[in-house]
C-alpha positions as a Markdown table, in Angstrom:
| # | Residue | x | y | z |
|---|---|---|---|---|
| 1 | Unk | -184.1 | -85.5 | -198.5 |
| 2 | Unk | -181.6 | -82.4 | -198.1 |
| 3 | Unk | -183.5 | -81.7 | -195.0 |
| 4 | Unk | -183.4 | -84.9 | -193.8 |
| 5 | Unk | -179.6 | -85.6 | -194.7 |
| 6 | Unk | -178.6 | -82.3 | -192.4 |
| 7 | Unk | -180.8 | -83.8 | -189.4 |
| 8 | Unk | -179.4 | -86.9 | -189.6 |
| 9 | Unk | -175.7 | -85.4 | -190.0 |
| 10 | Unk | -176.2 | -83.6 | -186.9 |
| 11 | Unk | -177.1 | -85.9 | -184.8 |
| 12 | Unk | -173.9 | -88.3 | -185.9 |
| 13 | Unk | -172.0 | -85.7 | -184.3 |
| 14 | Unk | -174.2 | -85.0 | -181.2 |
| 15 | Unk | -173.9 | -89.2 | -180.5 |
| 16 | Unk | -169.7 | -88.7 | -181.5 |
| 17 | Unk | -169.5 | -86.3 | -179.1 |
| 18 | Unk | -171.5 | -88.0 | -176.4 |
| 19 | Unk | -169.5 | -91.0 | -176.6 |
| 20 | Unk | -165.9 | -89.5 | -176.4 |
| 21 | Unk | -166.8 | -87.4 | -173.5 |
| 22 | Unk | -168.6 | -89.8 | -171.2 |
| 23 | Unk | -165.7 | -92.4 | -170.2 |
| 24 | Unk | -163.6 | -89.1 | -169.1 |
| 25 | Unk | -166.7 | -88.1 | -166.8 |
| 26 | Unk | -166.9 | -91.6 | -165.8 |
| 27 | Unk | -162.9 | -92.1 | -165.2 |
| 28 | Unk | -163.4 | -88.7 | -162.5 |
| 29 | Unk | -165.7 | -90.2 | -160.4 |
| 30 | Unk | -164.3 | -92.3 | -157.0 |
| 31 | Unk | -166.7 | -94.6 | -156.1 |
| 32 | Unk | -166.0 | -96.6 | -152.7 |
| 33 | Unk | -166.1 | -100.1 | -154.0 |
| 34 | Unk | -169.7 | -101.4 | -153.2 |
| 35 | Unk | -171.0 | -100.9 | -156.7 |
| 36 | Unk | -173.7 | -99.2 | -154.9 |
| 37 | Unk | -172.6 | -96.1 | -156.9 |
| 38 | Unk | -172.0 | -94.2 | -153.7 |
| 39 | Unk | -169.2 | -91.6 | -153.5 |
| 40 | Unk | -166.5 | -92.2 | -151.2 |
| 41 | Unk | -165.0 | -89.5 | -149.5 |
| 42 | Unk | -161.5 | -88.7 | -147.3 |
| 43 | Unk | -159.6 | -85.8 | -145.9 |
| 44 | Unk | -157.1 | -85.1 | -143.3 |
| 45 | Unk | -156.2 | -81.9 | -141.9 |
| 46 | Unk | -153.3 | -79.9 | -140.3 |
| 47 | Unk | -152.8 | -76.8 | -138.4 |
| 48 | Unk | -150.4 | -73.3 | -139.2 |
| 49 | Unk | -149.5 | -72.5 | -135.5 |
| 50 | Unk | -146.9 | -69.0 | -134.4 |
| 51 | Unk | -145.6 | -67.5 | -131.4 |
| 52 | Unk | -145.0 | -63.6 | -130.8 |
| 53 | Unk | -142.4 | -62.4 | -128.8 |
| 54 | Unk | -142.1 | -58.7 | -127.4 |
| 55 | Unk | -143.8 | -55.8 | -128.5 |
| 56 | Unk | -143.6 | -52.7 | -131.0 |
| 57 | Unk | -143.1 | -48.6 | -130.1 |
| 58 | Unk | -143.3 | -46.1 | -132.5 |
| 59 | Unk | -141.7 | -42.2 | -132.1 |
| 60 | Unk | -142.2 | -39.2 | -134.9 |
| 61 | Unk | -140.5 | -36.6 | -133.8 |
| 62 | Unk | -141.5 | -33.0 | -135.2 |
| 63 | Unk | -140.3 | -30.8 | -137.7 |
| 64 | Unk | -136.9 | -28.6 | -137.9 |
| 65 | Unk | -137.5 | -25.6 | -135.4 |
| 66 | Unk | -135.9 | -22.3 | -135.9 |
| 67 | Unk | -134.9 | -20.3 | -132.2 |
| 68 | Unk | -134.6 | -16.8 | -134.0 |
| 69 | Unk | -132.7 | -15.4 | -137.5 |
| 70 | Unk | -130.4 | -12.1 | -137.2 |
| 71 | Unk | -130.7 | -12.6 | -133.4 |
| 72 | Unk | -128.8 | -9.5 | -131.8 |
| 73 | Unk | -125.8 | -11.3 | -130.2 |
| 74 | Unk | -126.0 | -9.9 | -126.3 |
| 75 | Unk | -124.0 | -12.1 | -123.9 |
| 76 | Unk | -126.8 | -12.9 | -120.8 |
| 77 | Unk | -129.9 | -13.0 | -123.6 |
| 78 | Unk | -132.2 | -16.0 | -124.2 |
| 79 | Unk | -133.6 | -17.3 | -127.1 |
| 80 | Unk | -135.9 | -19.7 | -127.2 |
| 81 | Unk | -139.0 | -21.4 | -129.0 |
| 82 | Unk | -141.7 | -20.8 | -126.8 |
| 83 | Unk | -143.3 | -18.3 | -129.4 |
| 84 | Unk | -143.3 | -21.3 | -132.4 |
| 85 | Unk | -146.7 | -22.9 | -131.5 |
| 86 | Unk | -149.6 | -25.0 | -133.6 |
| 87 | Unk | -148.4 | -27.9 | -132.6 |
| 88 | Unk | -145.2 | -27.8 | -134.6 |
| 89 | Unk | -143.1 | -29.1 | -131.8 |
| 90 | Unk | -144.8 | -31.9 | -131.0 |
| 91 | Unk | -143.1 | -35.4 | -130.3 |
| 92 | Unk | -145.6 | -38.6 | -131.1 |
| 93 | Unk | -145.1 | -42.0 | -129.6 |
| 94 | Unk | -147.5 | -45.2 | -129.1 |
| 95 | Unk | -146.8 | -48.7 | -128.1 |
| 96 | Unk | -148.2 | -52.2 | -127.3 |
| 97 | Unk | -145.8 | -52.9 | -124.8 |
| 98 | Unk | -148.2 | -53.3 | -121.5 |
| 99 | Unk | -144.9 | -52.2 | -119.0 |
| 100 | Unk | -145.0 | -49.4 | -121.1 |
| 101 | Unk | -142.2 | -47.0 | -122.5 |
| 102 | Unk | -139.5 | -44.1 | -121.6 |
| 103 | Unk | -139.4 | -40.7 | -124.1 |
| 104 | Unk | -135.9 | -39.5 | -123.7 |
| 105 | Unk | -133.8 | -37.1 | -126.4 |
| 106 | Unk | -130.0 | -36.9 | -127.0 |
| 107 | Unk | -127.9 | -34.3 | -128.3 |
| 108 | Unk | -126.5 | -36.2 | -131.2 |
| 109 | Unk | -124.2 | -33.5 | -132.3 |
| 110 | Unk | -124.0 | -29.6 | -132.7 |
| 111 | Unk | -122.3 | -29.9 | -136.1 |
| 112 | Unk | -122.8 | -26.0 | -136.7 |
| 113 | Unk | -121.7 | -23.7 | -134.2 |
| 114 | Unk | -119.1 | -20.3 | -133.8 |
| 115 | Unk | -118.9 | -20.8 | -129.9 |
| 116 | Unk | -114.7 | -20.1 | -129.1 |
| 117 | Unk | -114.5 | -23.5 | -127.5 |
| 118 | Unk | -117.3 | -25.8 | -130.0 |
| 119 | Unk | -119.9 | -27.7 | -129.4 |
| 120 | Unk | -118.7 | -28.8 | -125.8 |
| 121 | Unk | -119.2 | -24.8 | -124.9 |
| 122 | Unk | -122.0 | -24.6 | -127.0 |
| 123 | Unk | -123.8 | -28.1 | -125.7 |
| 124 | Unk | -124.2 | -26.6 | -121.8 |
| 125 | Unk | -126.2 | -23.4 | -122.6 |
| 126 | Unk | -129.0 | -25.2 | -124.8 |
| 127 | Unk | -131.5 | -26.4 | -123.0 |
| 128 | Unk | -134.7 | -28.4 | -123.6 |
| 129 | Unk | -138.5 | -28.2 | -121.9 |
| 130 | Unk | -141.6 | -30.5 | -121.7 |
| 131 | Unk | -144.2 | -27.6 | -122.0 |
| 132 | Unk | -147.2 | -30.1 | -122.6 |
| 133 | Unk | -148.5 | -33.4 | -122.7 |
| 134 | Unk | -150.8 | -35.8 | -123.8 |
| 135 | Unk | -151.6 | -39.9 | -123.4 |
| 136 | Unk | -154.2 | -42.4 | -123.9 |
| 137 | Unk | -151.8 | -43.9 | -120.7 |
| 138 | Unk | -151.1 | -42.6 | -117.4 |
| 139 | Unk | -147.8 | -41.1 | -117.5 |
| 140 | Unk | -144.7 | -40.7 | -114.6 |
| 141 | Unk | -142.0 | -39.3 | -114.5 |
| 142 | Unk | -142.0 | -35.7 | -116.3 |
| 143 | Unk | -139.1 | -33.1 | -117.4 |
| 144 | Unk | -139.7 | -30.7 | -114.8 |
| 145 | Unk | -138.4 | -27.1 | -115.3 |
| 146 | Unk | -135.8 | -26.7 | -118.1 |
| 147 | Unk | -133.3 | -30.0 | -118.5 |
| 148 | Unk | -129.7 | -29.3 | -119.8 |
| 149 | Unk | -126.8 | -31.3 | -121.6 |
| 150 | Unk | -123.9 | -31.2 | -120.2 |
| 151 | Unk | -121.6 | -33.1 | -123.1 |
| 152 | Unk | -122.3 | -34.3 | -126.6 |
| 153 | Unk | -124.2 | -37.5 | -126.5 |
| 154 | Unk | -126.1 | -36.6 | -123.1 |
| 155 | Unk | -129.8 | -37.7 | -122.9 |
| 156 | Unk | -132.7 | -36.3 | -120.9 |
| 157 | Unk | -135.5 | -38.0 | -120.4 |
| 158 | Unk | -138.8 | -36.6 | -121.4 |
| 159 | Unk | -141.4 | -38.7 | -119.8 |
| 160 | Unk | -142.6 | -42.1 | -119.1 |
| 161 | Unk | -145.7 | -43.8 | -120.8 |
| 162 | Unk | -147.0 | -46.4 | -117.4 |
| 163 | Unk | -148.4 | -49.1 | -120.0 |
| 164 | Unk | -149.5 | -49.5 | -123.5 |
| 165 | Unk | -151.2 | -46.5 | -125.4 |
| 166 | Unk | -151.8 | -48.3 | -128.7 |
| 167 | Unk | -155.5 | -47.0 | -130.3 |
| 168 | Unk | -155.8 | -49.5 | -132.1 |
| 169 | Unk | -154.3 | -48.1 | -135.6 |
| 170 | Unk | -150.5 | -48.6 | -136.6 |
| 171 | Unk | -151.1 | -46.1 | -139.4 |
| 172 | Unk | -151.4 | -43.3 | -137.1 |
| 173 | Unk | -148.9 | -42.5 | -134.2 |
| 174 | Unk | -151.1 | -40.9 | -131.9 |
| 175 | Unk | -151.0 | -42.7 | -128.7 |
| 176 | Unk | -149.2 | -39.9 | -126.6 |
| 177 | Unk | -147.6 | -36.6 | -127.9 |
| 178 | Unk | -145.0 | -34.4 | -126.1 |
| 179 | Unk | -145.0 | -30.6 | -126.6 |
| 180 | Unk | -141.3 | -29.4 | -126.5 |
| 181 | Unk | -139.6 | -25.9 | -126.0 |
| 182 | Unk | -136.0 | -25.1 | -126.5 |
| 183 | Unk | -133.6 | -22.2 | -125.8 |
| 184 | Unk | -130.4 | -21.6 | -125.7 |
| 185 | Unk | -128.5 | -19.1 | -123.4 |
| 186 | Unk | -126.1 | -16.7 | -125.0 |
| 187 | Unk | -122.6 | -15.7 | -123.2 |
| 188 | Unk | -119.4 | -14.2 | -124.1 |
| 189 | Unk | -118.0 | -17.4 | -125.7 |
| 190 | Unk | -120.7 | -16.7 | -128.9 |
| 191 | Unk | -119.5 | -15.4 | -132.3 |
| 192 | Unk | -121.9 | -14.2 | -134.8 |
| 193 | Unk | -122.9 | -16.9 | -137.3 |
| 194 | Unk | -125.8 | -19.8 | -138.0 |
| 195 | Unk | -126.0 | -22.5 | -134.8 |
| 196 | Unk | -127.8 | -26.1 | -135.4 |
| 197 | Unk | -128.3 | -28.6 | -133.0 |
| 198 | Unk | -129.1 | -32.2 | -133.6 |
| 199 | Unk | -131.4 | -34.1 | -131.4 |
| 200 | Unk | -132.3 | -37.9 | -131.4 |
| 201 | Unk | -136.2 | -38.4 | -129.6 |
| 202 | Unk | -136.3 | -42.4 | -128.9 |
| 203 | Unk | -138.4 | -44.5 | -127.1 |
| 204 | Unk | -137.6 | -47.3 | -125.0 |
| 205 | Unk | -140.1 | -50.0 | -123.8 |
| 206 | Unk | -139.7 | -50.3 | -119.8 |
């Protein structure tokens, strides 16, 4: 009888359970009205729709380059970067523009210099030189020869990119580079001392 009394005790709750839960099952279902039993079923749908505009360019210029330390100072000397190689002067670009894009650099500033009249004097004898090149576009246009400022502010430009160079990767600015040399040209307005100039590389979509 103990056996039977636990059986019987566990099947009250099996039918409790049964008959709580089935009127929510029955409440979910959407039937279409018939009393066929058959489901009936709507939806409507909408579209997300955008429009792009323009197109992106990319620059990284390279790293700080030093021209020369305890340089002798001898009015009619050059100094210049052509020995600081290994690709440490390299300029990178890319862009999905399809007119393509202009390179160009400025002289932003020469905030460091002992030259008797400043960075006006010191601005015309630094000049700047596309040694080499690279492009997954066909390029116009080139720095020929050595390109000079002649005022603060002054941009030359370095080359032009004739359509888009994108690779396919935005993580990776690797379109075109631009191999760049530097020097500057010492006269009797020098003084002894440290000299920086600041350059600006941007690109500009044509």
């Amino acid at each position: 009888m103990q056996k039977l009394g636990k059986l019987f005790g566990i099947f009250l709750l099996a039918l409790v359970l049964t008959l709580n839960f089935s009127p929510l099952s029955f409440a979910a279902t959407n039937t279409d009205g018939n009393g066929d039993g058959q489901v009936s079923v709507t939806d409507s749908s909408a579209e997300v729709t955008w429009s792009l505009q323009g197109c992106w360019v990319a620059i990284e210029a390279h790293e700080d380059v030093n021209l020369a330390t305890d340089f002798i100072l001898t009015p009619g000397a050059t100094i210049d970067s052509t020995d600081v190689g290994g690709g440490q002067k390299r300029v990178h670009t890319e862009s999905t523009c399809p007119g393509g894009y202009t390179v160009s650099v400025t002289a932003n500033s020469f905030p460091q210099n002992p030259a008797v009249d400043g960075p006006n004097s010191a601005i015309e004898d630094f000049d700047v030189n596309l040694s080499n090149y690279s492009s997954n576009s066909t390029v116009s246009g080139l720095l020929s020869g050595w390109g000079d400022f002649n005022d603060i502010g002054d941009s030359i430009d370095v080359g032009t990119v004739d359509s888009s160079d994108f690779r396919g990767n935005m993580n990776n600015i690797n379109g075109s580079w631009w191999e760049m040399n530097y020097r500057y040209n010492l006269d009797g307005d020098d003084r002894a001392g440290d000299y920086r100039v600041e350059l600006d590389y941007t690109v500009t979509s044509n």
